[in-house]
N, C-alpha and C positions, 0 to 999 in steps of 0.2 A: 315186163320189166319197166320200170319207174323212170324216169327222166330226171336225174339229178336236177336241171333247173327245170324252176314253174314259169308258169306262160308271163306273169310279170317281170320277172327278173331277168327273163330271155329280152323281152322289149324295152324295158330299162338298159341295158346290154346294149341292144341295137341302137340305141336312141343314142348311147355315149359314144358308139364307134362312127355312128354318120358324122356326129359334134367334130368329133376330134379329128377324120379325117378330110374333114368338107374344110378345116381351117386355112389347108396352102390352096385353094379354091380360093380363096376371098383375096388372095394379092392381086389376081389379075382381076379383078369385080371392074379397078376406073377405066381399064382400057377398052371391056367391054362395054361399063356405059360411056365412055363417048362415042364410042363405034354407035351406037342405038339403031342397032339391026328390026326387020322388019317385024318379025315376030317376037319383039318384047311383051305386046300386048296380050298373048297365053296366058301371060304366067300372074297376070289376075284371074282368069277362067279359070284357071287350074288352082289356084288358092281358092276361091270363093266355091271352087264343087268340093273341094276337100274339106272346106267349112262347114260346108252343106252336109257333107257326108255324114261327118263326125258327131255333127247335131243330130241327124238323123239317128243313128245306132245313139246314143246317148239315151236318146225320146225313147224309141223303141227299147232298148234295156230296161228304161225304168215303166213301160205300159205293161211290159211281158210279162217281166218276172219281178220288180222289187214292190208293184202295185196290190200284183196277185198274192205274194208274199204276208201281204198286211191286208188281207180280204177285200180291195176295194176291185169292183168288175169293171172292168171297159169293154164296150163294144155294144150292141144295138143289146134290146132289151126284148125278151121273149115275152106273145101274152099269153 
């Protein structure tokens, strides 16, 4: 059986529900930075791996399948 939604529309979906319910999150954002607790510092680690990540799967999507798609090879060369 099918799944009414497809895998995009399911994450588009998810993307607007974090939006809209992370927004009463943001009232208390000045309290917490002047608090400036010890471990603010993560939360570049933790952006800059997800940066990382995302490029990652990006690169590899397009080495795998959108390069092999249009004939071109990667990867070491057989003699």
């Amino acid at each position: 059986m099918k799944s009414p939604l497809k895998a995009g529309r399911a994450a588009l979906l998810s993307v607007v529900l974090l939006v809209l319910f992370a927004g009463p999150a943001s009232a208390a954002t000045p309290v917490v930075l002047a608090a400036k607790p010890w471990h603010y510092w993560i939360s570049f680690v933790l952006a800059a791996s997800f940066l990382g990540l995302l490029l990652m799967m990006v690169v590899g999507y397009i080495a795998r399948v959108v390069m092999l798609k249009y004939g071109v090879k990667v990867g070491r060369k057989s003699t």
